[in-house]
N, C-alpha and C positions, 0 to 999 in steps of 0.2 A: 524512554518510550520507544517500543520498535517500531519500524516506520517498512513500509515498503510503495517503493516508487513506481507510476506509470509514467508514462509517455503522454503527452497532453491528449493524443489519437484515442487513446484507451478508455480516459475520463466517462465521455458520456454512453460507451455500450456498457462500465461497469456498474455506472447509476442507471442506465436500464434494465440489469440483469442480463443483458443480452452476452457480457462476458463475465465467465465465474469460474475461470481458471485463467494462471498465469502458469508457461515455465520459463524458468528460469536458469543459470549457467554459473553451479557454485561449485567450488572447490570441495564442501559439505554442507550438510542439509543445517539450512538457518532459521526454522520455522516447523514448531511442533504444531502439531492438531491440538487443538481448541484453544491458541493461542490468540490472542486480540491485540491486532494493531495497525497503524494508522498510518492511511493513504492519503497526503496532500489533495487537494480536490478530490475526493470522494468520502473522506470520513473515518470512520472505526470500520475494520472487516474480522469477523471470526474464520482464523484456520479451518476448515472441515480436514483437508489432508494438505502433508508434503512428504512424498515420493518420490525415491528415485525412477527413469524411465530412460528409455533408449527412442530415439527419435524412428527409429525404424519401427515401433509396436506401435505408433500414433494410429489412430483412424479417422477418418471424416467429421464422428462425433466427437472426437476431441478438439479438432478446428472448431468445430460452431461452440462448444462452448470453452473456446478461449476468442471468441469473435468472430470467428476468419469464414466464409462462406464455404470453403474448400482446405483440404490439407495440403496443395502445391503453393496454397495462399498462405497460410500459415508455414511450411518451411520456408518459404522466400522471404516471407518477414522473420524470422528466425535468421535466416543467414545475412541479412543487412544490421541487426540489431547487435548481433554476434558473429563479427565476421571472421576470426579466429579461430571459431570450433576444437579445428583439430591439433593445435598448438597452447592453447590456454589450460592445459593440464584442469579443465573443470569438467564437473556432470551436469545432465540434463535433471530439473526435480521439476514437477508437476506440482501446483499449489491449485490447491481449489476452496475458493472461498466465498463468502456470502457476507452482506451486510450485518454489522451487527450496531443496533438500535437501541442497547440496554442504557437505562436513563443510568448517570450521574450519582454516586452515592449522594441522595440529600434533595433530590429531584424532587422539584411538585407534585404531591401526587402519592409520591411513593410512600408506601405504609411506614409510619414510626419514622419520618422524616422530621427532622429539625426546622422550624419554619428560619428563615434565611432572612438574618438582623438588617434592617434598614440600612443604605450605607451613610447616611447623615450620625448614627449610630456606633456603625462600627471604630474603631481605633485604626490610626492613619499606618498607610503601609510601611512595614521596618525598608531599610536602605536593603537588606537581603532580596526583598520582595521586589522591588522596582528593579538592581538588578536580574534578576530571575524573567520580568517581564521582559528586560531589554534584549537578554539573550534568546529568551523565545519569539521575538519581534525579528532579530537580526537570523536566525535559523530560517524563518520564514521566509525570509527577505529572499537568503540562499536556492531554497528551495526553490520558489518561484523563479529564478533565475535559470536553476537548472529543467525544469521543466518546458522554458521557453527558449533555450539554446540549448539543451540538449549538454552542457558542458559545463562548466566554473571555468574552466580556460578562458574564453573572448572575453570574463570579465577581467 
């Protein structure tokens, strides 16, 4: 599943829509347009773009919607986030993206849905299955860790 991480700071301007870009400092571009994937506290997002950009072409309207009131606001969070810039052998890419809300194949609701077997019904999970959850339990677990120290180091 791809995953793309914020900063706990970021969480709730991106559930208000008040932030709907991220850039980012990759070595190459890791996110095509109309790709869909998943932000830890915030949910499923749809790619609209990922571009490369030069931090020198930024203007004002690209701070406000990457959050920041100002673009000296938004470089100066850029240079604590990334404070290597000019040694990290990485590029600038611009991701702009927007929630994406599309139900679940099999969703209530949805036309020509499967209604979804009682679980007193269904047959009990194989050992693959409870593994699977445990790993997805213990990923979570990670994430949330790094989102609250900012590292897996301290732990």
């Amino acid at each position: 599943m791809p995953q793309i991480l914020f900063k706990r700071q970021f969480i709730d301007a991106i559930r208000r829509g008040e932030k709907t870009t991220t850039l980012r400092r990759w070595k190459s571009r890791r996110l095509s347009t109309g790709a869909r994937v998943f932000a830890p506290g915030v949910g499923w997002l749809k790619i609209l773009s990922c571009e490369e950009v030069d931090l020198k072409d930024l203007t004002c309207d690209d701070a406000l919607a990457d959050g920041f009131a100002s673009l000296p606001e938004l470089l100066l969070a850029l240079g604590q986030i990334y404070p290597k810039q000019g040694t990290d052998g990485r590029r600038w890419y611009r991701v702009v993206f927007h929630p994406d809300s599309l139900p679940s194949p099999g969703a209530p609701g949805e036309q020509g849905s499967i209604p979804e077997t009682p679980a007193h019904l269904q047959d009990p999970p194989a050992p693959h299955d409870a593994q699977k959850r445990l790993a997805h339990q213990i990923r979570a677990d990670l994430d949330k860790a790094v989102r609250q120290r900012g590292s897996l180091f301290p732990l």
